[in-house]
C-alpha positions in Angstrom: 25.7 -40.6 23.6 25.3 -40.9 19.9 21.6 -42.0 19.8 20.9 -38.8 22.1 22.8 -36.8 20.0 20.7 -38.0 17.2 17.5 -38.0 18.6 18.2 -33.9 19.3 18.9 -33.5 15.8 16.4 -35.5 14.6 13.2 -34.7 16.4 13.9 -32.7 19.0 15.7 -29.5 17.2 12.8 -29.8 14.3 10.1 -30.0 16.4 11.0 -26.8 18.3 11.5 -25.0 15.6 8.4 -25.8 14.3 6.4 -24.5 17.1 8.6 -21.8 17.1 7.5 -21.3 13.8 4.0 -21.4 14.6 3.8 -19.3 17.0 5.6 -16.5 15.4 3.3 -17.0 12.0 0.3 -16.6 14.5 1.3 -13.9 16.1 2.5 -12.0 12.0 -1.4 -12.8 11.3 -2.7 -11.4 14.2 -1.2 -8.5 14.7 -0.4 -8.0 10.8 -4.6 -8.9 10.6 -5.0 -5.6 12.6 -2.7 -3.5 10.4 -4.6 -4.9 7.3 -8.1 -3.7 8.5 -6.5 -0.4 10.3 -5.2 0.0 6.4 -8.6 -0.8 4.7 -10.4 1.4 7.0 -8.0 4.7 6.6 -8.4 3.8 2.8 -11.6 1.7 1.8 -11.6 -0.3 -1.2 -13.6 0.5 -4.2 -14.1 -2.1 -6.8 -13.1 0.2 -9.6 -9.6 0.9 -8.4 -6.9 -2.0 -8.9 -4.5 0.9 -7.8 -5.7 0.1 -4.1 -5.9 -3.5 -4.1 -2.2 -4.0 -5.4 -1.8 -1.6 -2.3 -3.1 -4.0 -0.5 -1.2 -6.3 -1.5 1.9 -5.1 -1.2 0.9 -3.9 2.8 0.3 -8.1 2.5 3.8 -9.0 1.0 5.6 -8.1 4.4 3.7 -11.2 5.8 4.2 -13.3 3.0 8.7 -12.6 3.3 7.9 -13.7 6.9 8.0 -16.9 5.6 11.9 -17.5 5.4 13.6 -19.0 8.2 17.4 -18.2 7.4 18.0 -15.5 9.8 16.5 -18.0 12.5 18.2 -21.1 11.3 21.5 -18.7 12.1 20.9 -18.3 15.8 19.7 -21.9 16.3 22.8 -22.9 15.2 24.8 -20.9 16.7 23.6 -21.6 19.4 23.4 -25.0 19.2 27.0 -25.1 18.3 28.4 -22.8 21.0 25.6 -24.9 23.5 23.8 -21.4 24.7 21.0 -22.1 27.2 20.4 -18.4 27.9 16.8 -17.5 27.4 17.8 -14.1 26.9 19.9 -15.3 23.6 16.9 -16.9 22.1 14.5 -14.3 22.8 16.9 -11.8 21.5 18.2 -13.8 18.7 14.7 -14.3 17.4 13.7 -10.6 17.5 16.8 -10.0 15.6 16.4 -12.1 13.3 12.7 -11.2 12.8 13.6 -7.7 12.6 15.7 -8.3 9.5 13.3 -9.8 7.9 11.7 -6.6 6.8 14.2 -4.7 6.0 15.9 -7.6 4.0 12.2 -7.5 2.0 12.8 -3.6 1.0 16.3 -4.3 -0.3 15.2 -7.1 -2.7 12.2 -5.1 -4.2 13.9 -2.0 -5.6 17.5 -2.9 -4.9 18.2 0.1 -2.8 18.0 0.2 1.0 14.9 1.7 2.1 13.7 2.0 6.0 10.7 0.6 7.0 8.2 1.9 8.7 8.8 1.2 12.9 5.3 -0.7 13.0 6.5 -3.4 10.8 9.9 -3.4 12.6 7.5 -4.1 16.4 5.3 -6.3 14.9 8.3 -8.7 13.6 10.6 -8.2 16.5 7.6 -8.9 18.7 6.6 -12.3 16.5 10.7 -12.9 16.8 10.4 -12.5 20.6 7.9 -15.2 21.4 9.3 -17.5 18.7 12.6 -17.4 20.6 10.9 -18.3 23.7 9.2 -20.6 22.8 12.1 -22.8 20.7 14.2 -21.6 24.4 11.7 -23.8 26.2 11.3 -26.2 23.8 15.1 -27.2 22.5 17.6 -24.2 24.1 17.1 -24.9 27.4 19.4 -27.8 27.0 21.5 -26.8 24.2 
């Protein structure tokens, strides 16, 4: 029982989430990738302008605050603790917790709330989504 126990904690638990992690920083790239370019081409760069490359930059930041894991860590616990094997909680769970993300990245910058815009909200949710399937079939599936 204990060395089970362990072995869950210990390489089980952190493996998942690591794929989990990969997957959902694959999926930011590749669909934040097409927002980038969709972005450059509405407003091409011009190498006189540092006005449009901080713009790019900050289009770039949302992928960069992607990088935090607490809202995740949250529902892996949780349901780790409470033993959930529902797929539908992880998927869920990790949408949510993706979703957050963004809108957690406004209110740090100017320390009011502001609302995203609902393209960042899909692409994180949808990242969130396949994350939490993929730690579900990894780790949750016998939570």
């Amino acid at each position: 029982m204990f060395w089970r126990t362990a072995g869950r904690l210990l390489i089980v638990i952190p493996f998942a989430m690591l794929a989990a992690s990969l997957t959902v920083m694959f999926i930011l790239v590749t669909l934040g990738l097409e927002r980038i370019t969709a972005f450059l081409h509405a407003a091409p760069i011009e190498t006189d302008d540092p006005e449009q490359l901080f713009a790019i930059m900050d289009q770039s930041l949302m992928l960069i605050a992607s990088l935090t894991l607490i809202p995740a860590l949250l529902v892996v616990i949780v349901g780790e603790i409470a033993r959930i094997r529902s797929w539908i909680y992880y998927v869920a769970g990790g949408g949510v917790a993706l979703a957050a993300i963004p809108l957690l990245a406004r209110y740090g910058q100017s320390g009011t709330i502001t609302t995203p815009e609902a393209l960042v909200w899909q692409i994180f949710a949808t990242a969130g989504f396949a994350g939490g399937f993929v730690y579900w079939l990894i780790a949750g599936r016998n939570a």
